[in-house]
PyMOL Python script that loads the backbone (N, CA, C, O; Angstrom):
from pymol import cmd

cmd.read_pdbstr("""\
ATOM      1  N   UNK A   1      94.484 -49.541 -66.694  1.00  0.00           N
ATOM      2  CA  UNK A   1      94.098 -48.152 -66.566  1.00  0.00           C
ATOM      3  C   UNK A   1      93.081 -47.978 -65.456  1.00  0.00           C
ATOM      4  O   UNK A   1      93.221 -46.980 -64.750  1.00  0.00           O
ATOM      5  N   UNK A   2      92.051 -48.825 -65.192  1.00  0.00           N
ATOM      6  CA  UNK A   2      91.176 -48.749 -63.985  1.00  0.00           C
ATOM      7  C   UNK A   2      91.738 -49.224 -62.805  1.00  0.00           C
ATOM      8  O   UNK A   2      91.181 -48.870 -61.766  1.00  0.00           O
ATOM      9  N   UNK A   3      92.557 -49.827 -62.738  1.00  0.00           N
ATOM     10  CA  UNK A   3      93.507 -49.163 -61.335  1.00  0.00           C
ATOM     11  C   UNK A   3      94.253 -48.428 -61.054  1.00  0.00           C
ATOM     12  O   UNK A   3      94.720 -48.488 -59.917  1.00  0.00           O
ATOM     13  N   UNK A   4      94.702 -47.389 -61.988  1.00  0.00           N
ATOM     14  CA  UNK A   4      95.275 -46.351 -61.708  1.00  0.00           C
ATOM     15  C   UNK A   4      94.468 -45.119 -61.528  1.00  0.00           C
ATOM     16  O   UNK A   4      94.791 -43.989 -61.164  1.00  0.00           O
ATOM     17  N   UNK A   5      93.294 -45.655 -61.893  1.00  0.00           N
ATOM     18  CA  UNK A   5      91.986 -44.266 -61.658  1.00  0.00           C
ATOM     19  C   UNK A   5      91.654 -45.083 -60.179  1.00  0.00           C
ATOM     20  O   UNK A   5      91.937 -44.374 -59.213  1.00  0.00           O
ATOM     21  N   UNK A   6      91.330 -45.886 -59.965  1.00  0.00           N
ATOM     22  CA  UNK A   6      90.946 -46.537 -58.611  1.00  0.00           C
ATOM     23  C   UNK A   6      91.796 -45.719 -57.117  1.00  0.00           C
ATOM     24  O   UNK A   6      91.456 -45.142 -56.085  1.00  0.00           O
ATOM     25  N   UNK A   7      93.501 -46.268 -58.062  1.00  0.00           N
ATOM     26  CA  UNK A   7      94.381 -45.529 -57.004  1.00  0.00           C
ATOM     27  C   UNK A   7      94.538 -44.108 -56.591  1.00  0.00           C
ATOM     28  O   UNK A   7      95.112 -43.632 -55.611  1.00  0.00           O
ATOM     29  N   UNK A   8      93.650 -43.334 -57.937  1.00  0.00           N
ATOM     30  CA  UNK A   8      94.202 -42.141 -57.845  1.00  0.00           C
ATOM     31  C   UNK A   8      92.926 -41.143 -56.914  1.00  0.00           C
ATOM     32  O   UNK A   8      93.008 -40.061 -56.332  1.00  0.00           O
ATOM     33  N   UNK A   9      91.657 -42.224 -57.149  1.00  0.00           N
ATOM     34  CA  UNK A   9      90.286 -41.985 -56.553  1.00  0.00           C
ATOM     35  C   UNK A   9      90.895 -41.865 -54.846  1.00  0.00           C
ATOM     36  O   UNK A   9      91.034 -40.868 -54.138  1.00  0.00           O
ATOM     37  N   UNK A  10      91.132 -43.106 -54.609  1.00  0.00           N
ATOM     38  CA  UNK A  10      91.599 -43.398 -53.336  1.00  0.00           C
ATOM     39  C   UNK A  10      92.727 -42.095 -52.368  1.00  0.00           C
ATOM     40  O   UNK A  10      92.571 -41.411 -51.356  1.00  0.00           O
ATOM     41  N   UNK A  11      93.709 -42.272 -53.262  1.00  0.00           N
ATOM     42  CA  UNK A  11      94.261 -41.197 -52.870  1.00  0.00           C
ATOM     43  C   UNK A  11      93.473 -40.020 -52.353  1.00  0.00           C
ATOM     44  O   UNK A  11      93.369 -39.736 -51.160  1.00  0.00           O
ATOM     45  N   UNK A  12      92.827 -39.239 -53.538  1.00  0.00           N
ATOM     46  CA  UNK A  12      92.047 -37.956 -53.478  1.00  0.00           C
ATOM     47  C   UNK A  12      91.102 -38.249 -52.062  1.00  0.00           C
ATOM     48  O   UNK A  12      90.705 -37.397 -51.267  1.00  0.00           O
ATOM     49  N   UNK A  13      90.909 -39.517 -52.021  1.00  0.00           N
ATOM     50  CA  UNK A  13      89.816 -39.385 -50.897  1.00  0.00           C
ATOM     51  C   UNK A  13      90.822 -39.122 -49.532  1.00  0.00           C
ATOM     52  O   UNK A  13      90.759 -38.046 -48.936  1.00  0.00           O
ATOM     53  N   UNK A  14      91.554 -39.975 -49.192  1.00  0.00           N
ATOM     54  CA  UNK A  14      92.354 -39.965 -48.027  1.00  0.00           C
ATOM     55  C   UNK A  14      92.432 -38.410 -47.895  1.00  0.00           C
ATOM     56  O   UNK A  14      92.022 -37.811 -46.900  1.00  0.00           O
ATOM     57  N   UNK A  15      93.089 -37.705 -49.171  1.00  0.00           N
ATOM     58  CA  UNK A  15      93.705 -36.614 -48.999  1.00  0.00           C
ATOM     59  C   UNK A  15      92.376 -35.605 -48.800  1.00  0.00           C
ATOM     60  O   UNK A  15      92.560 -34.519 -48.250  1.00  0.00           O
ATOM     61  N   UNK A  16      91.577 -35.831 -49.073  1.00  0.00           N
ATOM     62  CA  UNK A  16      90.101 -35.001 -48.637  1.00  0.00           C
ATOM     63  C   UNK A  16      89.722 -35.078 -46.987  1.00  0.00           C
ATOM     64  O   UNK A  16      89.695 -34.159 -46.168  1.00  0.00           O
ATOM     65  N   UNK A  17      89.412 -36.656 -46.790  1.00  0.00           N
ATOM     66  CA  UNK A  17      89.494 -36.795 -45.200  1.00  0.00           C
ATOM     67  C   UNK A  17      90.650 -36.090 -44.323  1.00  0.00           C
ATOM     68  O   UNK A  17      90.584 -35.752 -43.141  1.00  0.00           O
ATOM     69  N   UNK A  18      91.508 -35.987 -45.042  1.00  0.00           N
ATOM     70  CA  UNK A  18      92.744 -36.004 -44.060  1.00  0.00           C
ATOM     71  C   UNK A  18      92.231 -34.026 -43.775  1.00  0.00           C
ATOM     72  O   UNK A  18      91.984 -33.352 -42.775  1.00  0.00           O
ATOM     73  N   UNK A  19      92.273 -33.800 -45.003  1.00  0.00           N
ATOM     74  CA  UNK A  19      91.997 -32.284 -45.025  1.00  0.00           C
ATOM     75  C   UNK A  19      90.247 -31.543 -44.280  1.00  0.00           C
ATOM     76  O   UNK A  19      90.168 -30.465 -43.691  1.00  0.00           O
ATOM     77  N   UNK A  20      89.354 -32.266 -44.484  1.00  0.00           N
ATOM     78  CA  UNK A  20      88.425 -32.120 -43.816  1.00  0.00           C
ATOM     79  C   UNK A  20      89.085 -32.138 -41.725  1.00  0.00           C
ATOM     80  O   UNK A  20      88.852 -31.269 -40.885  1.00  0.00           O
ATOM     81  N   UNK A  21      89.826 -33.345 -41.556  1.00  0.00           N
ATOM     82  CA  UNK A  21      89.706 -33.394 -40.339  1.00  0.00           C
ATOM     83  C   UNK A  21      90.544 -31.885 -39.430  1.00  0.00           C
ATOM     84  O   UNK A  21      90.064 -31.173 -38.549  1.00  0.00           O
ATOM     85  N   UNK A  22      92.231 -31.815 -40.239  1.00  0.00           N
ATOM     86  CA  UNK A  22      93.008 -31.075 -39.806  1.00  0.00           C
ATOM     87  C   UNK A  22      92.286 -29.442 -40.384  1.00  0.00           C
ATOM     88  O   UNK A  22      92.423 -28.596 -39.500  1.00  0.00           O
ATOM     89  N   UNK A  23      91.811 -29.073 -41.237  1.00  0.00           N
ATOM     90  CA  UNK A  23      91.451 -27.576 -41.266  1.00  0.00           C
ATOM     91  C   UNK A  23      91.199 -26.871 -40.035  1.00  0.00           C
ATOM     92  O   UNK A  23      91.824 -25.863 -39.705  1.00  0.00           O
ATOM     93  N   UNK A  24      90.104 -27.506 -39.226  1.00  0.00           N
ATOM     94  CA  UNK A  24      89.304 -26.809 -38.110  1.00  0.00           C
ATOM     95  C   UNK A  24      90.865 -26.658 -37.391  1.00  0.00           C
ATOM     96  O   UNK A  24      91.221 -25.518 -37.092  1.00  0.00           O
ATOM     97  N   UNK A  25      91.489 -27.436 -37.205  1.00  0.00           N
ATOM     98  CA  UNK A  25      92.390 -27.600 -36.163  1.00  0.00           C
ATOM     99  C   UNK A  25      93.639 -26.767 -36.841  1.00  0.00           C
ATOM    100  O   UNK A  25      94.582 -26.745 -36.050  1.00  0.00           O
ATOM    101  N   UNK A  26      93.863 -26.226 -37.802  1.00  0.00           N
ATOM    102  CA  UNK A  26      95.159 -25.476 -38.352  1.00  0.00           C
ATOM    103  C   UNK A  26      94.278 -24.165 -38.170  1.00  0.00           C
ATOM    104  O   UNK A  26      94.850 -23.426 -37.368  1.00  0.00           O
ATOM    105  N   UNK A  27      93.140 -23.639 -38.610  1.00  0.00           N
ATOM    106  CA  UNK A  27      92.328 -22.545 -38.468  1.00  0.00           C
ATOM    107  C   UNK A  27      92.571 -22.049 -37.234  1.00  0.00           C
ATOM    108  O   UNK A  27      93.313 -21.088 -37.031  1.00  0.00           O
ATOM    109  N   UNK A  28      91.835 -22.805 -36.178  1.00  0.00           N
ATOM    110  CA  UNK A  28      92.013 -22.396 -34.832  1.00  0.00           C
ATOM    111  C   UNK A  28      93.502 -22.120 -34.213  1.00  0.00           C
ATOM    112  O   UNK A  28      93.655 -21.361 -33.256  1.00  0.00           O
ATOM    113  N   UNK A  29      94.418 -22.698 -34.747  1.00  0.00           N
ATOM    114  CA  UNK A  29      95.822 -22.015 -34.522  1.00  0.00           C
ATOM    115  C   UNK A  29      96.340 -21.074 -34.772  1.00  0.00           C
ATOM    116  O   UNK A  29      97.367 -20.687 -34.216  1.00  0.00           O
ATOM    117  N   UNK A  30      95.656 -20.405 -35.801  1.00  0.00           N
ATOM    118  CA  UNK A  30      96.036 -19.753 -37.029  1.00  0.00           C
ATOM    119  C   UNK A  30      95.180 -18.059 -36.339  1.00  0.00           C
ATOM    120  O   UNK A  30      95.684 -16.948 -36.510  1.00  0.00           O
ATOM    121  N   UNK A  31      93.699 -18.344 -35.503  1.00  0.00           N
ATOM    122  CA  UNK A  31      93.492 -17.585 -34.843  1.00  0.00           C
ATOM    123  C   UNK A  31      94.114 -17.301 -33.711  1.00  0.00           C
ATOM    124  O   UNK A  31      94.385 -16.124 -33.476  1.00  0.00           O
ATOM    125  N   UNK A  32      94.437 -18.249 -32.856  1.00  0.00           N
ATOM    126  CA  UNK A  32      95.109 -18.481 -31.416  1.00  0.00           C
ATOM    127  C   UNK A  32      96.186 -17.218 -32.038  1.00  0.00           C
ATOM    128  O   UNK A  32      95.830 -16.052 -31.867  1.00  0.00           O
ATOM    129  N   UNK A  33      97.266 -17.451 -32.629  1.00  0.00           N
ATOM    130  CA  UNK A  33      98.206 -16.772 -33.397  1.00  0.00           C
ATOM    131  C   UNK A  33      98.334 -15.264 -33.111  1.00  0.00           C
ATOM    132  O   UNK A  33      99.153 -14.550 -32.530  1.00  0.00           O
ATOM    133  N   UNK A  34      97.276 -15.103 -33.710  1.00  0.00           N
ATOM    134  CA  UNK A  34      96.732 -13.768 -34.020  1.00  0.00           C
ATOM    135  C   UNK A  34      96.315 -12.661 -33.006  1.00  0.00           C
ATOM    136  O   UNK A  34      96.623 -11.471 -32.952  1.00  0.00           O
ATOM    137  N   UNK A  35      95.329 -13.616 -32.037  1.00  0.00           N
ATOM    138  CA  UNK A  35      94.736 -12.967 -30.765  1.00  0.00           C
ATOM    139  C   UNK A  35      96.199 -12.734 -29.998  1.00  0.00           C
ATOM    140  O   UNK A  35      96.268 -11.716 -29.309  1.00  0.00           O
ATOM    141  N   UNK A  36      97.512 -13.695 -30.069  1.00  0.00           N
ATOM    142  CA  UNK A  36      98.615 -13.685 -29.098  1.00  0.00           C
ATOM    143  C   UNK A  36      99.301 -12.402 -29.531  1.00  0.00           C
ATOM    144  O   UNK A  36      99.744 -11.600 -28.708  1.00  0.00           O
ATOM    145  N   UNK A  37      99.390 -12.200 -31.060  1.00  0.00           N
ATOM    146  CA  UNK A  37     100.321 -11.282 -31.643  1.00  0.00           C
ATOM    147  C   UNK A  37      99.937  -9.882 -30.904  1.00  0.00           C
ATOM    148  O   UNK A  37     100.605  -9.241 -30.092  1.00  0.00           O
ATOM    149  N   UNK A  38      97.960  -9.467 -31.733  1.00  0.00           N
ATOM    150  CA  UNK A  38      97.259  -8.421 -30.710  1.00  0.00           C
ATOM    151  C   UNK A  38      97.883  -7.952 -29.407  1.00  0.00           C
ATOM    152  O   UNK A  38      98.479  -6.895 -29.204  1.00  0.00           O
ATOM    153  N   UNK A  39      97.641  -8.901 -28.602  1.00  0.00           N
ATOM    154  CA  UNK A  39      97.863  -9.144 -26.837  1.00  0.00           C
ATOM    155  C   UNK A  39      98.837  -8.851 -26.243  1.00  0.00           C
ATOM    156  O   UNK A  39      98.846  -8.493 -25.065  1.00  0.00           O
ATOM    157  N   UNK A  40     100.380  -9.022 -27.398  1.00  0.00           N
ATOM    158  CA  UNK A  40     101.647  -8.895 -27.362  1.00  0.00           C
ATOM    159  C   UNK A  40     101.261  -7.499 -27.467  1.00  0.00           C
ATOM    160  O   UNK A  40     101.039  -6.855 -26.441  1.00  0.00           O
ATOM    161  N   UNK A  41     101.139  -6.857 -28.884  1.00  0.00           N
ATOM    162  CA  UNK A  41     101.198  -5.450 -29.547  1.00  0.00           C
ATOM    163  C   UNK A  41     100.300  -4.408 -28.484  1.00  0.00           C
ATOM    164  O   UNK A  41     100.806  -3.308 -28.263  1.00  0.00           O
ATOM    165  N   UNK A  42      99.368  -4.642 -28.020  1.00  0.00           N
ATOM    166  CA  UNK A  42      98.506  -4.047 -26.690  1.00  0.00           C
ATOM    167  C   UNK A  42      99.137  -3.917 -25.536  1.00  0.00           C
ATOM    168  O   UNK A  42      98.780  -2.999 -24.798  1.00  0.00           O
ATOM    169  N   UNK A  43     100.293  -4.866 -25.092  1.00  0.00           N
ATOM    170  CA  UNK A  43     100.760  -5.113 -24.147  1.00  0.00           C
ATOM    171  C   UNK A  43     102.038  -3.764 -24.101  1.00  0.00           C
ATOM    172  O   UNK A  43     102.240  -3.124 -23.069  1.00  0.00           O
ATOM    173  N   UNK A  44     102.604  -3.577 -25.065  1.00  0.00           N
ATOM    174  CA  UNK A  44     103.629  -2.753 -25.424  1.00  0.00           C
ATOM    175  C   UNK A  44     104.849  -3.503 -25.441  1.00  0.00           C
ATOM    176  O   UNK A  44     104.845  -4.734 -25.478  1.00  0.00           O
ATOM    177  N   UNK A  45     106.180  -2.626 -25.409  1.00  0.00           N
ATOM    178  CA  UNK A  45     107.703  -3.119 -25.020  1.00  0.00           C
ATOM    179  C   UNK A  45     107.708  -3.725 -23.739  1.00  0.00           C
ATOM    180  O   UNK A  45     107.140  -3.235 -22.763  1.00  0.00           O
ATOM    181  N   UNK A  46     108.255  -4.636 -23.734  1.00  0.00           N
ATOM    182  CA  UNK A  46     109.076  -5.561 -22.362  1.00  0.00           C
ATOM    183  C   UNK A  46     110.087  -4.401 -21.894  1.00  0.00           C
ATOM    184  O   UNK A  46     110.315  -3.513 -22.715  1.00  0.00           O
ATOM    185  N   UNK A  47     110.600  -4.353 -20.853  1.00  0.00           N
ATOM    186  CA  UNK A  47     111.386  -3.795 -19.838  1.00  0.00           C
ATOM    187  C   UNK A  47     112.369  -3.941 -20.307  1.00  0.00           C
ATOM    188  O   UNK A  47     113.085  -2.943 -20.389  1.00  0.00           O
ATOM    189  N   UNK A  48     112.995  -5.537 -20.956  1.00  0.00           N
ATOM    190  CA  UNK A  48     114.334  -5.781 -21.283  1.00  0.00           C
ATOM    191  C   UNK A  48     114.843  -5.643 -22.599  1.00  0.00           C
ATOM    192  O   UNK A  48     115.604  -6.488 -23.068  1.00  0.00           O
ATOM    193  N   UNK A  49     114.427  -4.495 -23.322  1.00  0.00           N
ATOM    194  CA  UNK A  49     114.659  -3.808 -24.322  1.00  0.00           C
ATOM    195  C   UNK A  49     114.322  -4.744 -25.452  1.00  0.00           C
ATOM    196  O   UNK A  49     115.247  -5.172 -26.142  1.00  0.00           O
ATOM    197  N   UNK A  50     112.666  -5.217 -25.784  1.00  0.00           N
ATOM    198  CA  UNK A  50     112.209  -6.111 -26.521  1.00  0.00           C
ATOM    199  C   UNK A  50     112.594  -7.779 -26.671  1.00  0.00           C
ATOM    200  O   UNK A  50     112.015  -8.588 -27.397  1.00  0.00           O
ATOM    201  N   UNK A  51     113.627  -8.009 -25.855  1.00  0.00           N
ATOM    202  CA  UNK A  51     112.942  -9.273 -25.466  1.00  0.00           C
ATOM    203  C   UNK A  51     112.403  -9.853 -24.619  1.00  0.00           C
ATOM    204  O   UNK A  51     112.241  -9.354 -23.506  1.00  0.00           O
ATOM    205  N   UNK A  52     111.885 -11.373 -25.025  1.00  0.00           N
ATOM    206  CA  UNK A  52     110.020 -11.384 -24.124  1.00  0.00           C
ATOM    207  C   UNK A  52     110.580 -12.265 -22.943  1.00  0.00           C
ATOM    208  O   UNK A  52     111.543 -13.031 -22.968  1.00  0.00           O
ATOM    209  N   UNK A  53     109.459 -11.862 -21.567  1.00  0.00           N
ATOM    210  CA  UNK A  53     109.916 -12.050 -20.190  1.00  0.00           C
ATOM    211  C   UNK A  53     109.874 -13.289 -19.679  1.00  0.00           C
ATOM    212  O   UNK A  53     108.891 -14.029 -19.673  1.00  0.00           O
ATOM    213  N   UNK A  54     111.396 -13.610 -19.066  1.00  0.00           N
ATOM    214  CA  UNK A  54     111.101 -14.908 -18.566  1.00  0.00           C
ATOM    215  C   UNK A  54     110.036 -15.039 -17.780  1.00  0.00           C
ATOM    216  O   UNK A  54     109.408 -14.269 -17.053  1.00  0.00           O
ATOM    217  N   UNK A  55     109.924 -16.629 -18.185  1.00  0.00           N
ATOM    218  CA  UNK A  55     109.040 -17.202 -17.368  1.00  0.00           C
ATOM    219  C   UNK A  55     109.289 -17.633 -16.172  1.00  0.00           C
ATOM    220  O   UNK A  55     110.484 -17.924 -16.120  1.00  0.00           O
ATOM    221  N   UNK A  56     108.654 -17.862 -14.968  1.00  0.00           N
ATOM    222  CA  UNK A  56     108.944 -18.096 -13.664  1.00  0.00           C
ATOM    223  C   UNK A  56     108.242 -19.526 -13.399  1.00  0.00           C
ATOM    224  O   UNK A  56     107.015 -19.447 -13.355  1.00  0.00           O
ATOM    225  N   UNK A  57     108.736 -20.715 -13.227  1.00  0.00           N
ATOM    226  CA  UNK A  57     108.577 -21.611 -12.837  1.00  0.00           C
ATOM    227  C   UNK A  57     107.715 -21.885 -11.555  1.00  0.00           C
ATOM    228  O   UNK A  57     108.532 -22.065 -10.653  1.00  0.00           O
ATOM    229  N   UNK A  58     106.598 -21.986 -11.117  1.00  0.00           N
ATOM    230  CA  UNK A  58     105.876 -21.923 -10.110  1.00  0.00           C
ATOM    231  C   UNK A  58     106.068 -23.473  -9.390  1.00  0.00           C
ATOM    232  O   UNK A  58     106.305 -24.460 -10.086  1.00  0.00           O
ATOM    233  N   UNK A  59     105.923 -23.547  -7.793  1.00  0.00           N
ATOM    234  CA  UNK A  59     106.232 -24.428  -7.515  1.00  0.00           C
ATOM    235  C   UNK A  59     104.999 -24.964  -6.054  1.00  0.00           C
ATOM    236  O   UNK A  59     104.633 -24.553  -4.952  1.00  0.00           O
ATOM    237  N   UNK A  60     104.853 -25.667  -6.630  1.00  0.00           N
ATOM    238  CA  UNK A  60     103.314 -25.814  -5.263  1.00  0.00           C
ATOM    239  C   UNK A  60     104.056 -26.823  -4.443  1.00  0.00           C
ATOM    240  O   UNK A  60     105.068 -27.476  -4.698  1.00  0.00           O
ATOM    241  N   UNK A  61     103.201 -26.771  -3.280  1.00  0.00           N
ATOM    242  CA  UNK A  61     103.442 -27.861  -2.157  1.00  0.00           C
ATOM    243  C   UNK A  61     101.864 -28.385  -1.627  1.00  0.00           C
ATOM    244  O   UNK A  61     100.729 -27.941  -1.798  1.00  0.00           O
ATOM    245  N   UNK A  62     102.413 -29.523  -0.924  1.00  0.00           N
ATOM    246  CA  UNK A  62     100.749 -30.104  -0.644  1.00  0.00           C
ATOM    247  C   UNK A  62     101.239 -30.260   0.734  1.00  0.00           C
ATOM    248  O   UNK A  62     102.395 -30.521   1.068  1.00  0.00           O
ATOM    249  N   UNK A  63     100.308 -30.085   1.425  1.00  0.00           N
ATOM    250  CA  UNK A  63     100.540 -30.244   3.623  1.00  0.00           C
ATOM    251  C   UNK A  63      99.968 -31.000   3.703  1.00  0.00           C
ATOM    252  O   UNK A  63      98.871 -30.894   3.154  1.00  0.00           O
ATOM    253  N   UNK A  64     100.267 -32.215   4.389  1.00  0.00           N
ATOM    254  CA  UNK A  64      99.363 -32.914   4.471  1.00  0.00           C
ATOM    255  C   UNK A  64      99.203 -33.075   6.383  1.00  0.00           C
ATOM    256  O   UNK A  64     100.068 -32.364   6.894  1.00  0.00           O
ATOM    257  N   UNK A  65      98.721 -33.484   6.986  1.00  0.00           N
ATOM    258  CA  UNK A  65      98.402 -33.868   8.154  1.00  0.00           C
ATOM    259  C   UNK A  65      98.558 -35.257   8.917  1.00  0.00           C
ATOM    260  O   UNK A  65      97.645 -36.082   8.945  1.00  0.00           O
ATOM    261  N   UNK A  66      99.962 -35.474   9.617  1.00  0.00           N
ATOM    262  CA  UNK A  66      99.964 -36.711  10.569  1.00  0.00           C
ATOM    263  C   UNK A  66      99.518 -36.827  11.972  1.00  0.00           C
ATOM    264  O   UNK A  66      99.803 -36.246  13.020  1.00  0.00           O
ATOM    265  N   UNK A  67      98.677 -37.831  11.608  1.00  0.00           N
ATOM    266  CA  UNK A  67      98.475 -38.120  13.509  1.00  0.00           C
ATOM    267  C   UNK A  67      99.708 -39.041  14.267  1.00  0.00           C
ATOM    268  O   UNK A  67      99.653 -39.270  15.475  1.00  0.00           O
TER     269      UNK A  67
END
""", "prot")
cmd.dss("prot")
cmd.show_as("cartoon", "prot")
cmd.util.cbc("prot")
cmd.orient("prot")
């Protein structure tokens, strides 16, 4: 019986750490989320009769200089 309270201690702990570490980090998504939804809803309708605008692939170049 005291290793199954041992195991079950153990468990609870992992599952505490595990939950201490990921909260901050599901929270902050969970806002990110929210501010995007806003930003969307502020933004109004897209042009293409509600669906959202492609994206445009940007493409850099670097010059470089030969002697």
């Amino acid at each position: 019986m005291n290793s199954a309270m041992d195991n079950l201690v153990g468990i609870l702990a992992v599952l505490g750490i595990f939950t201490a570490l990921a909260l901050p980090s599901l929270i902050g998504l969970a806002r990110e989320r929210r501010v995007d939804r806003q930003l969307r809803a502020a933004a109004g309708p897209s042009r293409e009769t509600g669906r959202r605008p492609r994206s445009h692939a940007l493409v850099t170049t670097t010059v470089t200089v030969h002697s």
